[in-house]
C-alpha positions as a printed Julia matrix, in Angstrom:
626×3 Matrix{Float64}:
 -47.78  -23.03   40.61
 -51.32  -22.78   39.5
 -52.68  -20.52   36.78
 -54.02  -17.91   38.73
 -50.97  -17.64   41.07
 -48.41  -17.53   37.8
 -50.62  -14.25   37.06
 -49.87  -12.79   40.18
 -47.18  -13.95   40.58
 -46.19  -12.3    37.17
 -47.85   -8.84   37.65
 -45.43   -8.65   40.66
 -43.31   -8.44   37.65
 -41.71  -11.63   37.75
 -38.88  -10.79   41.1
 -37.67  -14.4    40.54
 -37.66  -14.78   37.52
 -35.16  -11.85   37.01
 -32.74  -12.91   39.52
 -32.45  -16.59   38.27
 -32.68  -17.48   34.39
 -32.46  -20.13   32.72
 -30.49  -19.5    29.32
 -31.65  -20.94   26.4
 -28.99  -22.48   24.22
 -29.33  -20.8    20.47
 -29.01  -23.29   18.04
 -29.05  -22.8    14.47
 -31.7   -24.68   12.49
 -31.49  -27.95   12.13
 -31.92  -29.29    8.13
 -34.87  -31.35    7.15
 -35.33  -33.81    4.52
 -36.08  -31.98    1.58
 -40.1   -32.62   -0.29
 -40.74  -33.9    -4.06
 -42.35  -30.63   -5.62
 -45.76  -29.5    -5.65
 -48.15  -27.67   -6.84
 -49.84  -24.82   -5.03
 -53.64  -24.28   -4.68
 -55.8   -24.78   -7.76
 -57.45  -22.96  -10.85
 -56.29  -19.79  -11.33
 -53.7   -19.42   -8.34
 -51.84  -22.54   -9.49
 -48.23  -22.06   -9.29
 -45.46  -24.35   -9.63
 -42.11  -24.09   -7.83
 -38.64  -25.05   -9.31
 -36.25  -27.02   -7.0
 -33.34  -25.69   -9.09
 -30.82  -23.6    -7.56
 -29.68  -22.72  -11.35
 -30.22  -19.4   -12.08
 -31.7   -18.07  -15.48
 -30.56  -14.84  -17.19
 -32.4   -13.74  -19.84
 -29.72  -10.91  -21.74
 -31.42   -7.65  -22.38
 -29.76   -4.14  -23.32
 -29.96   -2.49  -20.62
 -29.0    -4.82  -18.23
 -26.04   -5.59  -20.27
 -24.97   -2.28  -20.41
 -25.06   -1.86  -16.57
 -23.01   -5.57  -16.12
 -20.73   -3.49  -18.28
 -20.5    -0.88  -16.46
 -20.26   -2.84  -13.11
 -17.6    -5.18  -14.2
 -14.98   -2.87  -15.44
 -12.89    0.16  -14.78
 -13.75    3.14  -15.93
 -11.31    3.95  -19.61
 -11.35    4.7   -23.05
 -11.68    0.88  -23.77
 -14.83    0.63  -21.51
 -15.94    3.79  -23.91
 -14.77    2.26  -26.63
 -16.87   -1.13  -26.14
 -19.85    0.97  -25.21
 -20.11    3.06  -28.38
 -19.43   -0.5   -30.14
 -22.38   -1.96  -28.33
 -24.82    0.83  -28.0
 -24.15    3.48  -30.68
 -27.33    5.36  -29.24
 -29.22    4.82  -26.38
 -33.17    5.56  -25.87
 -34.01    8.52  -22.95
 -35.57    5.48  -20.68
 -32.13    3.3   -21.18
 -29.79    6.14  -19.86
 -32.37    6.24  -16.74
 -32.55    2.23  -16.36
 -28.55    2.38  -16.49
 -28.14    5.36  -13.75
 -31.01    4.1   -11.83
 -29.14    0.76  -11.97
 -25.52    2.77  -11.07
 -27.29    4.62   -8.16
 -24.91    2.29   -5.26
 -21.65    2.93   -7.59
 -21.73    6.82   -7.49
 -18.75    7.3    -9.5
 -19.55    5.14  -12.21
 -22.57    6.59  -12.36
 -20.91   10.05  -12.91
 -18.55    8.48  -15.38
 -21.42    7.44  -17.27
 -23.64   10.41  -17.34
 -20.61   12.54  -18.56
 -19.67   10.0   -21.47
 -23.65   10.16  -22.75
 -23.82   13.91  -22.49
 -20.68   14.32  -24.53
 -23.09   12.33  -27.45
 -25.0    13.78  -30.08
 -27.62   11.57  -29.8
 -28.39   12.18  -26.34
 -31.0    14.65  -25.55
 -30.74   16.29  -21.23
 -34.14   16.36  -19.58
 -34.22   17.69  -16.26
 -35.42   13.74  -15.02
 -31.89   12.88  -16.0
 -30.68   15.57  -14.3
 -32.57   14.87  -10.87
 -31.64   11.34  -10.62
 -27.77   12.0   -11.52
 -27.68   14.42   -9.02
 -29.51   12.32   -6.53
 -26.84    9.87   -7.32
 -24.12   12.15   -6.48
 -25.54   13.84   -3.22
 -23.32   12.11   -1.36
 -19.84   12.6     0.49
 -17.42   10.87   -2.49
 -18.76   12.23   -4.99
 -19.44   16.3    -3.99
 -17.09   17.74   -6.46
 -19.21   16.29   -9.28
 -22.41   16.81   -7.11
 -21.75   20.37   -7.94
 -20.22   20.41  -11.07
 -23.66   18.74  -11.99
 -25.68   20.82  -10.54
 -24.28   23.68  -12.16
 -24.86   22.24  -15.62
 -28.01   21.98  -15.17
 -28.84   25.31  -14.47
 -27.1    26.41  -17.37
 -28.66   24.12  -19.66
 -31.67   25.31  -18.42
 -33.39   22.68  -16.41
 -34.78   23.15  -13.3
 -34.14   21.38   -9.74
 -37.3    20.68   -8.45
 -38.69   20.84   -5.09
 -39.22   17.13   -4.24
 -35.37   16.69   -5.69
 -34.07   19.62   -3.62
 -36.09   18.4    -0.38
 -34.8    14.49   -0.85
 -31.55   15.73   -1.21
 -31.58   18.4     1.84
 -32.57   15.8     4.23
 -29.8    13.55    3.38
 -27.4    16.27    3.6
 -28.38   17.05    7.21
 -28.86   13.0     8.51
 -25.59   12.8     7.09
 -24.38   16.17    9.11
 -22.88   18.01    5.77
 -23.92   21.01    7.31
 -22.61   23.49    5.16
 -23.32   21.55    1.75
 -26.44   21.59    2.79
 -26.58   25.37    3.68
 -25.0    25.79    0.02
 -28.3    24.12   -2.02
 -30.68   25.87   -0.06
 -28.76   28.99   -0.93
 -28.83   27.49   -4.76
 -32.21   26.49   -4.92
 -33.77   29.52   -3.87
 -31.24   31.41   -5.83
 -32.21   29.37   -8.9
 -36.33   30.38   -8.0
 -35.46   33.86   -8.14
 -33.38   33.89  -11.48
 -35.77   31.54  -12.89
 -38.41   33.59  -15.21
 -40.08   30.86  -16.38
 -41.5    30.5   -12.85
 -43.9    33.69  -13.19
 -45.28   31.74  -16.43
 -45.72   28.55  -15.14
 -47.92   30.58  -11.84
 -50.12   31.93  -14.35
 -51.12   28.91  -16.56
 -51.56   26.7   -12.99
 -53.58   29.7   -11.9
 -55.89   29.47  -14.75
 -56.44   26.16  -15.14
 -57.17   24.97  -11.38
 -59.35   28.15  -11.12
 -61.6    27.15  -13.73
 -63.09   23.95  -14.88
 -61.17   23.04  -18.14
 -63.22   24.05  -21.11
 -63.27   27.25  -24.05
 -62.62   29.94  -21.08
 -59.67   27.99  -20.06
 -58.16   27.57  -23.63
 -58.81   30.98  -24.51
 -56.97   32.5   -21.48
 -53.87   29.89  -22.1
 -54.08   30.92  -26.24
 -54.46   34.8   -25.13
 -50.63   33.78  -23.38
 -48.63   33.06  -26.43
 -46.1    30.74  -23.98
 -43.38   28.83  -26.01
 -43.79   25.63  -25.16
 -41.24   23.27  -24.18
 -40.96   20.17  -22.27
 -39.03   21.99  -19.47
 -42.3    24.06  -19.19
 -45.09   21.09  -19.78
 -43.12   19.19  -17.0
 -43.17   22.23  -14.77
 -46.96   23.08  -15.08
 -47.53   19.15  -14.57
 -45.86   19.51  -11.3
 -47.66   22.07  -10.35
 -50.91   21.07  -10.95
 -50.4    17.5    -9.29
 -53.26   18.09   -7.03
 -55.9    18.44   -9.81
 -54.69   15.47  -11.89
 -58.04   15.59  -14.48
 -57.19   18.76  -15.6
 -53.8    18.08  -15.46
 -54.75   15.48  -17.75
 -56.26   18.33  -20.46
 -53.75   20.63  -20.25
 -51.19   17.7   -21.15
 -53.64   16.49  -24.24
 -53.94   20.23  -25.48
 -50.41   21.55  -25.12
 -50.09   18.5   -27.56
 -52.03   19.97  -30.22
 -50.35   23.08  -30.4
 -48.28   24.01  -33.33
 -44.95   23.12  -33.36
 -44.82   21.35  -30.21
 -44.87   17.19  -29.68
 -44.78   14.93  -26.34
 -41.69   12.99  -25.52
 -41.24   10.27  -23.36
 -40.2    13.21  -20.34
 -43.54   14.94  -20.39
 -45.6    11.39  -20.43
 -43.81   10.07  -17.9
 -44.57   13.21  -16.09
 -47.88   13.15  -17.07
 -48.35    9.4   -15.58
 -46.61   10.29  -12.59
 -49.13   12.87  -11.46
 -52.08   10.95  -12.72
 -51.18    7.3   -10.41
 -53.82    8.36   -8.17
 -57.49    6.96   -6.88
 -59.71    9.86   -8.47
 -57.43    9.82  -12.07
 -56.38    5.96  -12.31
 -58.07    5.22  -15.31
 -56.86    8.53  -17.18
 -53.69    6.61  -15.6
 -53.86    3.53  -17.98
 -55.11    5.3   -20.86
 -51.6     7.41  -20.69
 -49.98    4.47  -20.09
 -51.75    2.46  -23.61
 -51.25    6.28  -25.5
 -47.47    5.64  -24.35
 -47.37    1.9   -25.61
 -49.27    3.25  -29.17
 -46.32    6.1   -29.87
 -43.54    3.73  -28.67
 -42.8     5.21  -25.45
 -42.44    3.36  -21.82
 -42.55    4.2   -18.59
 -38.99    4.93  -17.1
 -37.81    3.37  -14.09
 -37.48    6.22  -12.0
 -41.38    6.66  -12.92
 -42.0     3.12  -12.52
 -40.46    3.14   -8.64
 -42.37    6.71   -7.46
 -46.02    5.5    -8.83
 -45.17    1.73   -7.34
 -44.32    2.93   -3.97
 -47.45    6.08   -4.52
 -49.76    2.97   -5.43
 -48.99    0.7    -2.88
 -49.4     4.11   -0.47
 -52.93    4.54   -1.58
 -53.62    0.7    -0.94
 -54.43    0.75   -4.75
 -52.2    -3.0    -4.97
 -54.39   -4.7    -7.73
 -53.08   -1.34   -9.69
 -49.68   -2.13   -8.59
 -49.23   -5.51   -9.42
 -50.77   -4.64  -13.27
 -48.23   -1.71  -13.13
 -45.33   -4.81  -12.17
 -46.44   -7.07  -14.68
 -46.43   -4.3   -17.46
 -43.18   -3.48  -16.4
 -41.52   -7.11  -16.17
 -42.91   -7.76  -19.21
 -40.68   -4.36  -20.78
 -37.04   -3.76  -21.32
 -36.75   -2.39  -18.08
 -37.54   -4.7   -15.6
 -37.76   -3.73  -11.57
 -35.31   -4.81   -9.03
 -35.38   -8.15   -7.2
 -36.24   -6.24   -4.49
 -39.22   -4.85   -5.95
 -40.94   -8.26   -6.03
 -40.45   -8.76   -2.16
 -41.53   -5.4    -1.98
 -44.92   -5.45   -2.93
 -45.58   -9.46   -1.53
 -44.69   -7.56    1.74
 -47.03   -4.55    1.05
 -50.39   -7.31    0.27
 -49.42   -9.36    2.9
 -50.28   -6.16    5.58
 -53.42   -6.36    4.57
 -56.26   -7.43    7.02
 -57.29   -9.66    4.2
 -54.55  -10.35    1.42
 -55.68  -10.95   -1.6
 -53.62  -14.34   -2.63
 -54.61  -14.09   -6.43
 -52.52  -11.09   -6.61
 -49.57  -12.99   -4.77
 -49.54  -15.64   -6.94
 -49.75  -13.07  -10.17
 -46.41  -11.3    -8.48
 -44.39  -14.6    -7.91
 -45.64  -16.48  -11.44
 -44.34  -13.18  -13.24
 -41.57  -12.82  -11.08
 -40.81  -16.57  -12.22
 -41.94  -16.03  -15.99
 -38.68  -13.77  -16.85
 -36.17  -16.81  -15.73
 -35.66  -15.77  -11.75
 -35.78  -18.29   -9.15
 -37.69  -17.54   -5.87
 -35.28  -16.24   -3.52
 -35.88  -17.19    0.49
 -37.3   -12.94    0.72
 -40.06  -13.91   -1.9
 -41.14  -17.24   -0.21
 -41.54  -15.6     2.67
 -43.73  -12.91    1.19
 -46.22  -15.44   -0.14
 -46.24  -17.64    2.88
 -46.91  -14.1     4.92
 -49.95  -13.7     3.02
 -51.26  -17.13    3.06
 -50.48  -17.29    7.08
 -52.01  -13.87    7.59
 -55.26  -15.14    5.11
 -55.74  -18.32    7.81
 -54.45  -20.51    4.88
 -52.37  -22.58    6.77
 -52.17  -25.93    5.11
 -51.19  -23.8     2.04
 -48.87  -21.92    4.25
 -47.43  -25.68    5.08
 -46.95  -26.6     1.91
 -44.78  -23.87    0.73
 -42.55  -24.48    3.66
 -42.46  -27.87    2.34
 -41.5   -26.57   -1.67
 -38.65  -23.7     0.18
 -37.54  -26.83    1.88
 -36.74  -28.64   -1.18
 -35.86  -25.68   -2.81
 -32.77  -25.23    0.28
 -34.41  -22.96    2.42
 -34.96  -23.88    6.02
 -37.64  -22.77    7.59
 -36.53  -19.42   10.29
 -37.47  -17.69   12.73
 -39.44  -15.19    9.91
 -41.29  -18.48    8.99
 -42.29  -19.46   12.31
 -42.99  -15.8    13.39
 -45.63  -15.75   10.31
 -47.68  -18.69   11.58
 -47.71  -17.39   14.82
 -48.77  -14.07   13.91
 -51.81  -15.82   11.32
 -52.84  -17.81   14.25
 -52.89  -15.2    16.83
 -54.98  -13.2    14.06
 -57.76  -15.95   14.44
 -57.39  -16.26   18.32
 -55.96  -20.03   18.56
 -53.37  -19.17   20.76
 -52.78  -22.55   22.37
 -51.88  -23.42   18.04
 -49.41  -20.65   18.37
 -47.75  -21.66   21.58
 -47.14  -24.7    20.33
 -45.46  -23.72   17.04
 -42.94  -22.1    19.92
 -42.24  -25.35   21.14
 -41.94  -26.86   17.57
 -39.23  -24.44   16.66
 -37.28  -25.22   19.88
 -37.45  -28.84   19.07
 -35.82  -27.79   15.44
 -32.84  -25.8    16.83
 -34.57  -22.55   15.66
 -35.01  -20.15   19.27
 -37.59  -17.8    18.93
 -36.29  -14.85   18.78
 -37.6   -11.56   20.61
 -40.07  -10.63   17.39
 -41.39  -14.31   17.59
 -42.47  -13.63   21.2
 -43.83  -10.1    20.82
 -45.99  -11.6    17.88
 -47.04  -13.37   20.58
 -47.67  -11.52   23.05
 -49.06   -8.82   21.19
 -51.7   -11.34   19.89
 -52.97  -11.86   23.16
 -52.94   -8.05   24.06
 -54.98   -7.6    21.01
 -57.57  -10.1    22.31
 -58.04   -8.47   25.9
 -56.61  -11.03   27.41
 -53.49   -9.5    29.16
 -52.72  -11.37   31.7
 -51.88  -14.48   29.18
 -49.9   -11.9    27.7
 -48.4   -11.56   30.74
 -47.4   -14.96   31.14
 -46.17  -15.52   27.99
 -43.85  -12.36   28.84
 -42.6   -14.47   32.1
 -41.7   -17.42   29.91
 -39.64  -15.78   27.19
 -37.78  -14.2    30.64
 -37.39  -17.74   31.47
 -35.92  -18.54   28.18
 -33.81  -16.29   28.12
 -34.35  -13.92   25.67
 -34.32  -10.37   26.73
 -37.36   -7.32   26.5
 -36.78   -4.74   24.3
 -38.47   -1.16   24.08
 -40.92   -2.86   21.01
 -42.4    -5.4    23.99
 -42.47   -3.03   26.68
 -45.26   -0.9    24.32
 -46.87   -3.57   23.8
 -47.43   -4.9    27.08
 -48.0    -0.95   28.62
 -50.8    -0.89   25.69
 -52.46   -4.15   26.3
 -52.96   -2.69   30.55
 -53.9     0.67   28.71
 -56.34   -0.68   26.86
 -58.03   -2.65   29.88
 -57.83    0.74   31.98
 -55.56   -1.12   34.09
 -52.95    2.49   34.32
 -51.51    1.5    37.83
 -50.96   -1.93   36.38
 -49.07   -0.08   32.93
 -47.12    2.33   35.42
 -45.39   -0.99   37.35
 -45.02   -2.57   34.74
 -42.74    0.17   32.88
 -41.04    0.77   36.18
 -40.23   -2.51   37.06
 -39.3    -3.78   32.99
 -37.36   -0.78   32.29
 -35.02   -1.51   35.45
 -34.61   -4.8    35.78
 -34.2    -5.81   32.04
 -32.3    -2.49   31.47
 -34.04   -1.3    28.93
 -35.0     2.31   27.46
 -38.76    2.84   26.75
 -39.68    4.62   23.35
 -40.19    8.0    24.02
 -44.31    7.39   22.67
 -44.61    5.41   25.43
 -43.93    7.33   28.31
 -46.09   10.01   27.25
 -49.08    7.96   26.62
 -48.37    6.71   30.03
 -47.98   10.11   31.58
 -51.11   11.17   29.81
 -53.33    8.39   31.1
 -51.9     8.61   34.88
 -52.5    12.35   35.03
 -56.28   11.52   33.44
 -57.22    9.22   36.65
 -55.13   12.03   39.17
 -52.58   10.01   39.58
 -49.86   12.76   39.89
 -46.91   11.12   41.81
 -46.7     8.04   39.83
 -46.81   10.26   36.51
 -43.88   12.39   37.93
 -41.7     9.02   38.4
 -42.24    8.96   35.02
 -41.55   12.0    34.11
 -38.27   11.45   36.3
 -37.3     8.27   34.45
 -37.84    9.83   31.02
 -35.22   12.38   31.73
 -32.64    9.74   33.18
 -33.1     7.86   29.48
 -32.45   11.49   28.13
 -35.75   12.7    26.62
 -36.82   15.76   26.6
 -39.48   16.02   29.32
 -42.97   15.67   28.62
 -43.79   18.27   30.57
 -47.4    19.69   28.94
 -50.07   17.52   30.36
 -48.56   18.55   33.57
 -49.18   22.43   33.24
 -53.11   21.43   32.48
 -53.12   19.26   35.07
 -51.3    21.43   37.81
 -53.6    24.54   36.76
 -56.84   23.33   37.08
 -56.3    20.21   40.05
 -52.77   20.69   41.61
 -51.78   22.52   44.48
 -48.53   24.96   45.08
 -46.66   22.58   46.51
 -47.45   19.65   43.25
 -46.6    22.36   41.01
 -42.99   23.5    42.91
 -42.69   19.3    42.87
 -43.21   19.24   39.0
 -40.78   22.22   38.47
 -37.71   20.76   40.83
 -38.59   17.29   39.04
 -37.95   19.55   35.63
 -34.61   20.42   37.47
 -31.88   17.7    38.07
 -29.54   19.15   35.84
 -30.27   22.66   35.76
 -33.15   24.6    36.18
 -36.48   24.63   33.79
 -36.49   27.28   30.92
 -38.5    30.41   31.55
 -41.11   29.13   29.08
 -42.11   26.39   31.29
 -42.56   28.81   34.2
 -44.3    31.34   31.91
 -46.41   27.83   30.84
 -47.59   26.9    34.37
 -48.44   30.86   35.72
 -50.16   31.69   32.29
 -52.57   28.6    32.72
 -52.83   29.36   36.71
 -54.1    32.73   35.87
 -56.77   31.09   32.93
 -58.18   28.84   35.5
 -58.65   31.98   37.97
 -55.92   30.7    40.56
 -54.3    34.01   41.02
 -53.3    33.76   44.66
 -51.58   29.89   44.03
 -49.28   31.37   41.58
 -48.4    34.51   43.71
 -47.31   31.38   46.09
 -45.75   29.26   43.45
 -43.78   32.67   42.52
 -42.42   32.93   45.78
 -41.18   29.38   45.8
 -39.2    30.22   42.32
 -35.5    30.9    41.89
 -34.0    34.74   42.05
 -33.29   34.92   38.79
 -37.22   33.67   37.51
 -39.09   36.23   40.23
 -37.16   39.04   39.3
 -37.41   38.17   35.14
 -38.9    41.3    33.2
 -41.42   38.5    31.5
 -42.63   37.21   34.67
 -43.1    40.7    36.38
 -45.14   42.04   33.22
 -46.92   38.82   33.54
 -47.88   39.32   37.04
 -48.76   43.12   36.31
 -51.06   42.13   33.39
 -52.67   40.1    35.76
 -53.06   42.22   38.84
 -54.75   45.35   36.64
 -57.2    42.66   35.33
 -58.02   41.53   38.64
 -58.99   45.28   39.77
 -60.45   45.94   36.66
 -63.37   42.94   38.03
């Protein structure tokens, strides 16, 4: 078959291809004979990659204190050998440790209620909203509560971002009525609180004004007493004017009596991580460094993940660095993390890679298979590819066979550039290594050549994988519906979906039909739009039914709009709403005497309806008022 009949052949959405496949056998990747090491790029991106499999651990407090933790049961010994190892720990340290705890819930709890029972230790609400995070789960309620309680009598405040985090995982995990019980608690705990009324007026005085003598004045003319319960409070508050934010915090530490600890700077840094206060940002962070503070982890992970939000990564990978470089180092994960977060980029910047992995590699960890894959992501995606090669070749040697993530990278860097015969041919290269592509391998694919205009390769592409073997999912389906969208080629998108979702038995995302509802009922093409309207209701969706009361109202006739409303009716009968819907935007357009017809076609029980008679009467005096 030539090219041009595969393409038709294909958009009659591949009939023989469905009833006769060839399955692919699945493999597993064959091993390859392993490389001498290397080193990567030159000058100031040079990094060199151990073949050892040996692992490295460099012993630090904290993380000895957690392996304590972690390796033993809970008992007077364990508290015994603690007090013998640690006889006081820093605020930062108890964080690191719980942080650390936060997949052992009960230890966790264990631990917090030994270190409160100490002299030494001082409560900050911080500690108290990551314990309780901690807990917020279905083992550990009793001490969720118990907890929680504490803390209000102590004096410390549950915050709104705590209370929300730990709402919504109350109701995903359907603990209906413990989550019923914290809102009841939280807004309990706003209206006891009368420190609330305080914090309203400082916040209202300082992001009224810009900060200067007026400002101080009013705050002076207040007389609060200060604590960091309160600083921490007004911080939060004021989150959305970080510079003066950044005044208040500088001269509530000049008043009498009153010094920062490391609670209020780290809430201080939290609210300043931002693009309009980032260098007020580092100058906290070197004020920190000067009085012997540091950045706790809990504070670490929110401005990381807030950084890497704002696409601010060069700040992110300093922020890293400063932190490996501490006692209290981030996760494993946390270096994956952020490779995975450059790598997105259009165009990743590789120096910063290669500043991630070296420091990653600096404190005595070996690159794990995750972390090779985030630096060959960003070399792929950069159109580096002999680079890209090469570290294939050092993971190799290193005992990590290339996969179907390493494959899918190249693919995807080579589609980015448009050298799509390149990419096919990596396909076959992975077949002749044992490693199938996989269903993201050919939507990187595909997508690619949706992305370039050029569909009906896409198309093709789409008939091999169903010759291969390997089965659609709702992921390709958008992304084939998008690439006709995108051409204007709707009739093309509605077979498609029709054809696709039956035969390979899928269920399209719920996005996708309405896009493809929207665009059919933009051309007038109201039958095809109702089949899929129809199909989204078999796959249990709601129906989309909105475009259709605009469209019936100003182009559709009585009997299109009695067809939409049985089509809204296979199980039982639309809600009122939608019939109020479709007569209220009838009447707009000035099509009075259609929906006096459309209301005769209705049910008993929706002609007779108090609603729909007032409607009609509202309508009827305005007509013989013109």
């Amino acid at each position: 078959m030539n090219r041009v009949k595969a393409i038709a052949a294909s958009l009659r959405f591949l009939d023989s291809l469905f009833a006769t496949r060839v399955l692919a056998t699945r493999n597993q990747v064959t091993h390859f004979t392993p490389y001498t090491p290397i080193t990567l790029l030159g000058g100031s991106n040079e990094l060199r990659f151990s073949n050892t499999h040996q692992k490295l651990y460099f012993s630090s407090k904290p993380n000895s204190i957690v392996e304590l933790v972690l390796t033993n049961d809970w008992s007077q010994g364990l508290e015994h050998e603690l007090e013998k190892c640690c006889p006081s720990l820093t605020h930062e340290t108890v964080l690191y440790v719980l942080k650390r705890l936060d997949k052992n819930p009960e230890k966790a709890s264990s631990f917090f209620n030994w270190v409160s029972e100490k002299e030494w230790f001082r409560a900050s609400s911080s500690v108290y909203s990551l314990i309780v995070r901690v807990l917020a789960n279905n083992e550990t309620m009793k001490e969720f509560w118990i907890t929680l309680r504490m803390m209000k009598e102590k004096g410390f405040y549950l915050d709104e971002e705590t209370y929300l985090t730990i709402s919504v995982g109350f109701k995903k995990a359907k603990m209906n009525s413990d989550s019923v019980a914290l809102t009841h608690f939280y807004n309990r705990m706003l209206q006891d609180n009368t420190m609330q009324s305080v914090v309203t007026k400082v916040v209202g005085i300082i992001s009224g004004s810009e900060w200067g003598d007026e400002v101080t004045n009013e705050l002076e003319k207040l007389k609060v007493q200060v604590s960091d319960n309160f600083v921490i409070r007004v911080l939060k508050e004021l989150r959305n004017c970080p510079l003066n934010a950044y005044k208040f915090f500088h001269w509530v530490g000049k008043q009498s009596g009153y010094e920062h600890s490391t609670v209020t700077y780290n809430a201080i840094a939290r609210v300043l991580a931002r693009t309009d206060s980032i260098d007020e940002f580092w100058s906290i962070l070197e004020e920190m460094n000067r009085v012997g503070h540091e950045l706790d982890i809990d504070t670490y992970i929110k401005i990381s993940r807030q950084l890497q939000k704002s696409k601010m990564m060069e700040d992110a990978v300093k922020l890293y660095e400063l932190m490996m470089d501490g006692s209290y180092k981030p996760s494993v994960q946390d270096c994956s993390i952020i490779l995975n977060r450059i790598s997105a980029s259009d165009k990743p910047n590789l120096d910063l890679v290669f500043r991630v992995a070296k420091k990653y590699e600096s404190t005595g960890h070996t690159l794990s298979k995750a972390i090779y894959d985030g630096i060959h992501r960003s070399l792929t995606s950069a159109g580096k590819f002999e680079e890209a090669e090469n570290i294939v070749k050092t993971m190799r040697n290193a005992g990590y066979e290339p996969d179907n993530i390493t494959y899918s990278q190249v693919v995807f860097g080579l589609c980015k550039r448009r050298r799509f015969e390149e990419a096919c041919k990596v396909l076959e290269e992975m077949e002749s290594c044992g490693c199938i592509p996989d269903i993201k391998t050919w939507t990187i694919l595909i997508q690619g050549h949706c992305d370039a205009n050029e569909v009906d390769e896409a198309l093709l592409c789409f008939a091999k994988m169903i010759e291969k073997g390997c089965d659609a999912d709702a992921d390709l389906l958008n992304v084939l519906v998008d690439g006709f969208l995108g051409q204007n080629r709707i009739d093309g998108a509605y077979k498609l979906l029709v054809e696709i979702s039956s035969k390979c038995r899928i269920s399209p995302w719920q996005a996708t039909y309405k896009k493809l509802i929207e665009k059919l009922l933009l051309v007038r093409k109201f039958e095809e739009a109702l089949d899929v309207l129809r199909l989204m209701k078999t796959h249990n969706y709601p129906p989309y039914h909105e475009p259709f009361v605009s469209y019936i109202s100003k182009f559709g006739t009585v009997e299109d709009a009695a067809e939409f409303l049985k089509a809204l009716s296979i199980k039982s009968y639309p809600s009122l709403a939608v019939y109020l819907q479709v007569f209220e935007s009838l009447f707009r357009e000035g099509r009075f005497s259609e929906a006096k017809d459309l209301l005769y076609k209705c049910p008993h029980h929706v002609r007779k309806h108090n609603k729909i008679s007032e409607l009609f009467g509202s309508a009827e005096s305005r007509m013989a008022g013109t």
